[in-house]
C-alpha positions, 0 to 999 in steps of 0.5 A, spaced: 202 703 346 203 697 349 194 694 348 195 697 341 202 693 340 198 686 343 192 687 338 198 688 332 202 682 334 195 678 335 192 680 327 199 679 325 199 672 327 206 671 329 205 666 335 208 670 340 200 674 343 195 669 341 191 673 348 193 680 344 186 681 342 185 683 349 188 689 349 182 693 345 179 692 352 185 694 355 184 701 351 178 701 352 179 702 360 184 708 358 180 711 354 174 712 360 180 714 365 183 719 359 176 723 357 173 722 365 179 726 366 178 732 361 171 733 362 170 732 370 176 737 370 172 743 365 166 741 370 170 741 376 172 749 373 165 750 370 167 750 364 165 744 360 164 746 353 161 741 348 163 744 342 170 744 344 170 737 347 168 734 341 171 738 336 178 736 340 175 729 338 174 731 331 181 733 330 185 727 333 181 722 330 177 724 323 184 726 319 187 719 321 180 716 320 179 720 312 186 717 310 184 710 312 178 709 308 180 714 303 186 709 303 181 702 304 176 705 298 182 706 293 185 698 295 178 695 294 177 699 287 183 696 285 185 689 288 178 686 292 174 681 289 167 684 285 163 681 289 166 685 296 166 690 294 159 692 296 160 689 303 167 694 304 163 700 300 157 699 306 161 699 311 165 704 309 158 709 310 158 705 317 165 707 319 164 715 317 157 714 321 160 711 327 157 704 328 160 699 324 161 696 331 152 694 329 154 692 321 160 688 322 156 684 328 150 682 324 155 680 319 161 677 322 165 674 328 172 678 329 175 672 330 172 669 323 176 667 317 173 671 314 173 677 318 181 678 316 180 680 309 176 686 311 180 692 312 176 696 317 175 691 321 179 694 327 174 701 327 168 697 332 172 700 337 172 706 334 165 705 333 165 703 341 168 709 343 165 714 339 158 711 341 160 712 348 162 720 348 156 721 344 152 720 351 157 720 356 158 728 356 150 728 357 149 724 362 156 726 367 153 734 366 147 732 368 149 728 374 155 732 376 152 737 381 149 732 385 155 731 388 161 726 387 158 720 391 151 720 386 158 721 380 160 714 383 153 711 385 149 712 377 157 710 373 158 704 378 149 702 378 151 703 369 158 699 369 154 694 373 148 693 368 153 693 362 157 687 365 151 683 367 149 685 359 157 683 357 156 676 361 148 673 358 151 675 351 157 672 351 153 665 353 147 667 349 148 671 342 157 671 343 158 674 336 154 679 336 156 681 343 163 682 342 161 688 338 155 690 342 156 697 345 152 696 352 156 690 353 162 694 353 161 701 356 163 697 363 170 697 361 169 705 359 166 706 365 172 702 370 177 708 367 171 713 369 170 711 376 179 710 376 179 718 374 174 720 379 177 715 384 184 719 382 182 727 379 188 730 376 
């Protein structure tokens, strides 16, 4: 709640969390502890189940998701300008297909000016997480049985390549590396080796 509450402070420009931002890395580390939680707790059981799994994440996320760009869709048909609605209605399909973290960092910078007037802007993250759970479930099943030290020796060597990807492209390619999924697992990843640290 408190990320989430930064970000908004920051978008709404009232002076008082001008770092907000920040808090979307913040969820992100959660978001690992969170889901590594579940899913290290069915594979401790021997019961992990992908259709389950992804069919909670379906249920948290797709009825809020559908109300936004359903919501989004209707405001720009009525109030956007002729000339973005084009660029609101392709990354509508972006956020439906989860990556418009790639659209939006081929075609703008978060912090641009620009990037205010774009609704779906906050769904990179969204883009971000569900990337991650996409493989994530894969790779820890297939990793699980060699035991707890090779868990946390292959997600510590991944964190790891991912923060060294996250410090050349900030210096390098800074816009599109913002919304680069590679450069942020390692922040997904530091909530995964904290959940397995600290099982439930």
């Amino acid at each position: 709640a408190l990320a989430v509450l930064a970000v908004m402070l920051f978008h709404a420009d009232v002076g008082i969390a001008p770092g907000g931002f920040v808090g979307v890395d913040v969820f992100f580390v959660i978001s690992g502890y969170l889901i590594t939680g579940l899913l290290s707790h069915d594979l401790a059981r021997n019961a992990l189940s992908f259709s389950n799994f992804y069919a909670r994440r379906a249920r948290r996320l797709l009825p809020a998701l559908a109300l936004v760009v359903i919501a989004t869709g209707v405001g720009a048909l009525l109030w956007m300008p002729h000339d973005h609605r084009a660029d609101h209605f392709r990354l509508m399909t972006a956020v439906a297909l989860f990556h418009s973290n790639f659209v939006l960092g081929a075609t703008t910078g978060y912090f641009d000016a620009p990037a205010e007037d774009r609704p779906l802007l906050h769904t990179w993250s969204l883009g971000v997480e569900e990337q991650f759970y996409f493989v994530f479930p894969f790779l820890l099943l297939a990793i699980w049985r060699r035991g707890k030290t090779q868990v946390f020796l292959w997600i510590t060597l991944l964190l790891l390549a991912s923060l060294l990807v996250s410090e050349i492209g900030w210096r390098h390619h800074r816009q599109p590396n913002f919304f680069f999924t590679p450069s942020r697992l390692w922040e997904l990843l530091l909530g995964s080796l904290a959940a397995l640290w600290n099982p439930q």
